[in-house]
DRENPA-661737 format. One record per residue (C-alpha): x, y, z; residue number from 1; residue in one letter. Coordinates in steps of 0.02 Angstrom, whole numbers, plus 32768, in hexadecimal, padded with zeros to 4 digits. Example, Ala and Ser with C-alpha at 12.3 -4.5 7.8 and 13.67 -1.06 7.14 Angstrom:
BEGIN
px py pz pos code
8267 7F1F 8186 1 A
82AC 7FCB 8165 2 S
END
This chain:
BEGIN
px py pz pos code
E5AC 7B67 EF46 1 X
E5A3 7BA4 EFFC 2 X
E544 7C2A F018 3 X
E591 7CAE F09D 4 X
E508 7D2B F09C 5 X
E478 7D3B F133 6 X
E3E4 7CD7 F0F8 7 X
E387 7D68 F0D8 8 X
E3FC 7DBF F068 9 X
E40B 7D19 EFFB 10 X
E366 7D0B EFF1 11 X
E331 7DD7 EFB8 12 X
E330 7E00 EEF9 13 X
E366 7EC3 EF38 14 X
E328 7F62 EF09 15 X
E342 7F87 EE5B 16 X
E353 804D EE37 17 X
E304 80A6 EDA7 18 X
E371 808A ED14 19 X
E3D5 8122 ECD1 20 X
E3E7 810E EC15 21 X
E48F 8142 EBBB 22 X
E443 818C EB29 23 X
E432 823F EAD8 24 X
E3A0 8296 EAB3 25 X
E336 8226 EB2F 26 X
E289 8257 EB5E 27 X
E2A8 821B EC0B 28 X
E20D 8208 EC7F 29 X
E233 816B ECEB 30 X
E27A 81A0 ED8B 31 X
E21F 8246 EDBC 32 X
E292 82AF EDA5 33 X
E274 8362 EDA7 34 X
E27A 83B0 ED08 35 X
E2C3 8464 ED57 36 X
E387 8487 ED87 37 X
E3A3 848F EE2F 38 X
E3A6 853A EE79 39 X
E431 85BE EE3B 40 X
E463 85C3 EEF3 41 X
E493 8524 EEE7 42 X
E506 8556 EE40 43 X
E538 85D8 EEB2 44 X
E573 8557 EF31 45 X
E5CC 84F9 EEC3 46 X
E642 8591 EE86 47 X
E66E 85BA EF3E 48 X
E69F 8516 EF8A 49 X
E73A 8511 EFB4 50 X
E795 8480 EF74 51 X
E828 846A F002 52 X
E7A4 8453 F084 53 X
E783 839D F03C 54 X
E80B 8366 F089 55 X
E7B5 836C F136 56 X
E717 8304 F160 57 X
E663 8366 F16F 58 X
E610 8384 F1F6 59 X
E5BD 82DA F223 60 X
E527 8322 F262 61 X
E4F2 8385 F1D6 62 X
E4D5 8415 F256 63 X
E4D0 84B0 F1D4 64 X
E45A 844A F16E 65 X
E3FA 841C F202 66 X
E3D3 84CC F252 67 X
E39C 850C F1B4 68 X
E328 847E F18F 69 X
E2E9 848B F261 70 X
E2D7 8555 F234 71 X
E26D 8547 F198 72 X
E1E7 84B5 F1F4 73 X
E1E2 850A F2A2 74 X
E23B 8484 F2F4 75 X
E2F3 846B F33D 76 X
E38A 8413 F31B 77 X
E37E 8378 F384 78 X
E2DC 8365 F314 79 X
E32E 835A F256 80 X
E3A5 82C0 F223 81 X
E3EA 82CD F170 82 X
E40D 8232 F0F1 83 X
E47B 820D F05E 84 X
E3C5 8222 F012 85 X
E321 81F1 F050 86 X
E343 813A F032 87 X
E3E0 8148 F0B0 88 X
E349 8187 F127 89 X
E300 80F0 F0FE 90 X
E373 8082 F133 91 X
E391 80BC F1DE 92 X
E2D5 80C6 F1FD 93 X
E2C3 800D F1D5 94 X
E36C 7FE7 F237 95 X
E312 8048 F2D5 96 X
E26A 7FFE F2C4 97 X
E276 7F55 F252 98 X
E2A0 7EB0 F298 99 X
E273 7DFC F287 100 X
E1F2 7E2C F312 101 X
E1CF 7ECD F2E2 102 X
E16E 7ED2 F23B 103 X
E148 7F5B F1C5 104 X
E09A 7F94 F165 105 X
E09C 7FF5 F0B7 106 X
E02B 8032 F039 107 X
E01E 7FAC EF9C 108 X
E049 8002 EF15 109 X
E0C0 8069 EF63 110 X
E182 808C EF6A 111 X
E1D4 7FDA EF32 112 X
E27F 7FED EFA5 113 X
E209 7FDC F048 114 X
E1F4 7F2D F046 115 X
E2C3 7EFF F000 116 X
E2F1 7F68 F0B7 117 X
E277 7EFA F10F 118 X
E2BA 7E64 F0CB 119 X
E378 7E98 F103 120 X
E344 7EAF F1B0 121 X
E2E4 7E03 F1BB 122 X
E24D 7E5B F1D3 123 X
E19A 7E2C F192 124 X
E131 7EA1 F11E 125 X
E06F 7EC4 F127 126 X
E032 7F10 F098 127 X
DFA3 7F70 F088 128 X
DF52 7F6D EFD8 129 X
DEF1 8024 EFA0 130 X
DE5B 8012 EF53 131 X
DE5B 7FCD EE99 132 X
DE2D 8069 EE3E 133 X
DE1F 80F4 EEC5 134 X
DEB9 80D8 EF1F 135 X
DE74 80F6 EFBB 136 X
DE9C 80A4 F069 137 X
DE34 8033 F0AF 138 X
DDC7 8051 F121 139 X
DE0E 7FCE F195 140 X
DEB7 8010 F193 141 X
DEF1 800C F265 142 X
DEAC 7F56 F254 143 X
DF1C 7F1A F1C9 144 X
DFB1 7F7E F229 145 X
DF9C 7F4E F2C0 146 X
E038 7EE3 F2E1 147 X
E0B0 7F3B F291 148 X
E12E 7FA8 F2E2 149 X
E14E 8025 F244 150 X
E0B5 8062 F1D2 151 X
E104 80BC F13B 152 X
E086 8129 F0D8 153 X
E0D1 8172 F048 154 X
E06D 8223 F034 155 X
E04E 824A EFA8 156 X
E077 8194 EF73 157 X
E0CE 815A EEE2 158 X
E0AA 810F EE73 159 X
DFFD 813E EE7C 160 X
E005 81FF EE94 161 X
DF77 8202 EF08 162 X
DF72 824F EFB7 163 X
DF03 821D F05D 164 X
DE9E 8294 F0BC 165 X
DF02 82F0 F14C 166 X
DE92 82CC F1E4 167 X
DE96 8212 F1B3 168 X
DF4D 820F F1C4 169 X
DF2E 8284 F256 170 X
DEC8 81EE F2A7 171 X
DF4C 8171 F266 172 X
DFDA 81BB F2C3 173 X
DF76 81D6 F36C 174 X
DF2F 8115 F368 175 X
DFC3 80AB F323 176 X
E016 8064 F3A3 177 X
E0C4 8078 F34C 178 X
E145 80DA F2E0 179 X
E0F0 8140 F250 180 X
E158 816F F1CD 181 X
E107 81F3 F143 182 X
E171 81F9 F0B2 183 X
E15D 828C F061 184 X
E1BB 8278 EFC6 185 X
E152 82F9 EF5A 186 X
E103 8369 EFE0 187 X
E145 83FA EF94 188 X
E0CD 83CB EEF2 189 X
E023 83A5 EF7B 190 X
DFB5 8405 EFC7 191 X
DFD5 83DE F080 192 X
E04D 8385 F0EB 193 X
E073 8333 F166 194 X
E0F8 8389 F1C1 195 X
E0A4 83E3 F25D 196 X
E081 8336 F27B 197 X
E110 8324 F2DB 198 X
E0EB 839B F348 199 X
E05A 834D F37E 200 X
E081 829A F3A8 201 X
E132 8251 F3DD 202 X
E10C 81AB F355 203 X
E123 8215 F2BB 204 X
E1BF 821D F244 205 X
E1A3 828B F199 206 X
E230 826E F11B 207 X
E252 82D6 F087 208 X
E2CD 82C6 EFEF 209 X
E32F 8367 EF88 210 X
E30F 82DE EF00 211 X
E275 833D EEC2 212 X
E234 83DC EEDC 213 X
E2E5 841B EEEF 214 X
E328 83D4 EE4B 215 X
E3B5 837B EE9D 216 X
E3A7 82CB EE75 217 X
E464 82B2 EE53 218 X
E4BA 82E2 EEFD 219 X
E445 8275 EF74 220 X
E406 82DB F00B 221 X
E377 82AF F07E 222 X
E336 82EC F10B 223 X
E2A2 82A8 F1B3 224 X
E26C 82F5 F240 225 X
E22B 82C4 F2D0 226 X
E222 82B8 F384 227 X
E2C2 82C8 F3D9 228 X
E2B2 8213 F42D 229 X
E29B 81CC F378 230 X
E317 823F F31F 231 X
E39F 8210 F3A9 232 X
E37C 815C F382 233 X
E3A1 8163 F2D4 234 X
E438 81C9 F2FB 235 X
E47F 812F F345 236 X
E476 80C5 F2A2 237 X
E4A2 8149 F226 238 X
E542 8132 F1C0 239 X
E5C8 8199 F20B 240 X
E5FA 8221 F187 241 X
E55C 81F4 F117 242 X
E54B 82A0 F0D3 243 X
E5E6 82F5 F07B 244 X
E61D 83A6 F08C 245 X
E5E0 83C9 EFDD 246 X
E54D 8391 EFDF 247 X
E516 83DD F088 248 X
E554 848B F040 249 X
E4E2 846D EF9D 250 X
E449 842F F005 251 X
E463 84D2 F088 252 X
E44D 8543 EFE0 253 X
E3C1 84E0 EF82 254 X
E365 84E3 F020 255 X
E380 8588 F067 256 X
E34F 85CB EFB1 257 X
E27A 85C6 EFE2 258 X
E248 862D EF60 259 X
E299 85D5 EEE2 260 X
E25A 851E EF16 261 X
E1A5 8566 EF20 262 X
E1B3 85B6 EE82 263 X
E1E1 8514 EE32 264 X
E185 84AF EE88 265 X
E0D5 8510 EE56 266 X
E11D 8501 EDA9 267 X
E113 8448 ED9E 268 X
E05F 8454 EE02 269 X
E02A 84A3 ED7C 270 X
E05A 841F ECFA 271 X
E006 839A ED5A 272 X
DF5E 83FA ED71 273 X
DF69 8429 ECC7 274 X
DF50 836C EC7E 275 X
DFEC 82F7 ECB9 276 X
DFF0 82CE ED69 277 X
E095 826F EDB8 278 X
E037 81D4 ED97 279 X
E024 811E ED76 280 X
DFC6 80FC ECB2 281 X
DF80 806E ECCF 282 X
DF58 7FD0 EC61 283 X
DFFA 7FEF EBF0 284 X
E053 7F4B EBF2 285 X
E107 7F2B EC14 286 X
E143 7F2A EB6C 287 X
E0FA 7FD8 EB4A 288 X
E18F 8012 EB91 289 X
E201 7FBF EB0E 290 X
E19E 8009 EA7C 291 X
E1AE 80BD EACD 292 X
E274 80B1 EAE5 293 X
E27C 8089 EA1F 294 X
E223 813D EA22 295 X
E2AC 8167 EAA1 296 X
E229 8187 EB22 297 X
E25B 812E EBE2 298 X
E1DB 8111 EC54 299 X
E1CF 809B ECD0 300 X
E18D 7FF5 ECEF 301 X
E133 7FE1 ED8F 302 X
E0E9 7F26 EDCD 303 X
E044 7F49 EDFD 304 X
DFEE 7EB7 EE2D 305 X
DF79 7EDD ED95 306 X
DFC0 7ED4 ECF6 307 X
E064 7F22 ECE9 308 X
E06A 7FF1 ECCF 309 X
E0D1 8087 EC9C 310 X
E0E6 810A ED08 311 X
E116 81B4 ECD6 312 X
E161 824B ED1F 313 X
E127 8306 ECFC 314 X
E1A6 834A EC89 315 X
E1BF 83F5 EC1D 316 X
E122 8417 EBAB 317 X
E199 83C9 EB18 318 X
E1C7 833A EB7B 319 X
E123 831A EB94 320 X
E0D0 831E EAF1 321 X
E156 82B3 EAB6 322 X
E128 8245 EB3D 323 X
E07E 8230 EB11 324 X
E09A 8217 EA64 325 X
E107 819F EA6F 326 X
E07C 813A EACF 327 X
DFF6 8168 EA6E 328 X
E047 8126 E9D2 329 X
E079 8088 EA21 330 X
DFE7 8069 EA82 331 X
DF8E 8096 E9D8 332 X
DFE2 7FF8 E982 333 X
DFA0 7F81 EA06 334 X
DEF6 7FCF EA24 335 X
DEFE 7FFC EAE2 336 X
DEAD 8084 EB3B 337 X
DF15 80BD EBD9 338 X
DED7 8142 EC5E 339 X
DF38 818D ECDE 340 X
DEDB 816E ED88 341 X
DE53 81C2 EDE7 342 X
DEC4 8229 EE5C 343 X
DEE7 829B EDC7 344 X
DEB2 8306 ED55 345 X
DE80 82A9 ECC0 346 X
DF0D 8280 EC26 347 X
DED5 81F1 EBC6 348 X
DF19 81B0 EB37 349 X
DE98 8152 EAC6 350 X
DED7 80D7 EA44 351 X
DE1A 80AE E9F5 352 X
DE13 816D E9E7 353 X
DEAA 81BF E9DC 354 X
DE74 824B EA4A 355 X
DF0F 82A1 EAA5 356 X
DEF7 8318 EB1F 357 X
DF88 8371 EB37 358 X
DFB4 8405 EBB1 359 X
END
């Protein structure tokens, strides 16, 4: 049969999302998903929306959203775009700065949907592998980059859960000769970020998700910022009502409620430095994650380049035991040892041994 599509659409697999099982009394630690409600001002939100106002688009600049998000980073409006979630942010980044002669770098392992937006826009991808078991950069980095027009550097990067040191990005920004794009997924969880970054050098986008730290995974709501040459740019290839009227009144609330998202957010810090860091256990194979849904435990498969792995997400102290167990015991049957990696605090769970150590 004929095939109508651009030649690189026909020939991309696409981005496959993290799967979102329909069953009860799941132990679900696949997607990162944060394991607190949202904030009551966002419940709060809900209640007073009113309904006969749908009938009228929303503001298609997000401008409510945007001053608030300008106020709280020192910056202005004409420096803050916002997304249908980060990955919407995504996609006009790579439609600004990705073309068949325009290539982009990323971090290997890193965020799988970089490479799928590459391939829609023609363009070619460098990666740039970490180190095997420290998951640092190399040292060569600029080298590797230097013919691509976008360097991505996810910060701290999934799936490994590792950050880079600041005044290496620092140097980064100020000698790559192209777009760098920080995204900043689970800042709110780090120690630093990159934000006053952008500030400093006109090359710099930081993008950030509600996804996470503020619980709201379900409405999709992103956010970058970045110098008003850059942000005007993207501006021009942003969907044309991409936010609706609900969600920018629910993502004003969550985000105007700072208290709330820090209380949270040192809440979940806690958990990590307390034994499970949002991490990558390595060495579990692929059909680990079969035996842990019989114990109705979902993680997530991620392809490696190693053997394949499980990575989990930091959930409530019950979820988390459960977690554990449920790999332990399987794990146990097939006499593996897995490790979560060196950018964490150590939680290992020993088949040979059956030593858990547990929060």
């Amino acid at each position: 049969m004929k095939s109508y599509f651009r030649t690189e659409i026909a020939g991309m697999e696409g981005y496959v999302p993290g799967e979102q099982p329909k069953l009860e009394n799941l132990c679900k630690l696949n997607t990162n998903e944060n394991a607190f409600p949202p904030s009551p001002a966002v419940k709060r939100a809900i209640a007073e929306l009113d309904w006969e106002r749908l009938r009228r688009y929303p503001d298609p600049l997000a401008d409510a959203l945007r001053d608030k998000i300008a106020e709280v980073f020192g910056l202005k409006r004409e420096n803050v775009i916002a997304g249908n979630g980060s990955d919407d942010i995504l996609t006009m980044v790579f439609r600004c700065f990705t073309s068949p002669e325009l290539p982009m770098a990323c971090l290997y392992p890193t965020y799988s949907l970089y490479p799928e937006l590459a391939k829609m826009q023609g363009a070619a991808v460098i990666p740039v592998p970490l180190a095997p078991r420290t998951f640092e950069l190399p040292g060569d980095l600029l080298k590797r980059v230097e013919k691509a027009n976008l360097l991505i550097i996810t910060r701290p990067n999934a799936p490994t859960g590792n950050s880079f040191p600041l005044e290496t990005m620092r140097e980064l920004c100020r000698n790559f000769d192209g777009v760098v794009l920080f995204d900043e997924a689970y800042a709110d969880f780090a120690d630093d970020n990159c934000m006053e970054f952008v500030k400093e050098f006109p090359n710099v986008i930081v993008s950030r998700t509600f996804s996470k730290s503020y619980a709201l995974a379900g409405l999709r709501l992103g956010f970058a910022v970045g110098s008003p040459e850059l942000i005007a740019g993207m501006f021009k290839v942003k969907d044309s009502y991409n936010l609706d009227r609900m969600t920018q009144a629910l993502g004003l609330a969550a985000f105007s409620d700072r208290a709330y998202l820090k209380e949270c957010s040192e809440k979940i810090r806690t958990i990590s430095q307390s034994g499970l860091k949002i991490s990558v256990f390595r060495w579990f194979r692929r059909r680990q994650t079969s035996s842990l849904r019989r114990r109705r435990t979902v993680t997530e498969s991620v392809a490696s380049g190693r053997c394949g792995t499980v990575r989990s997400s930091c959930g409530t102290s019950g979820g988390r035991r459960r977690g554990i167990t449920s790999g332990s015991q399987s794990a146990r049957r097939r006499r593996w040892t897995a490790s979560s990696p060196p950018c964490g605090k150590s939680m290992r769970i020993r088949a040979q041994t059956d030593a858990i150590q547990l929060p």
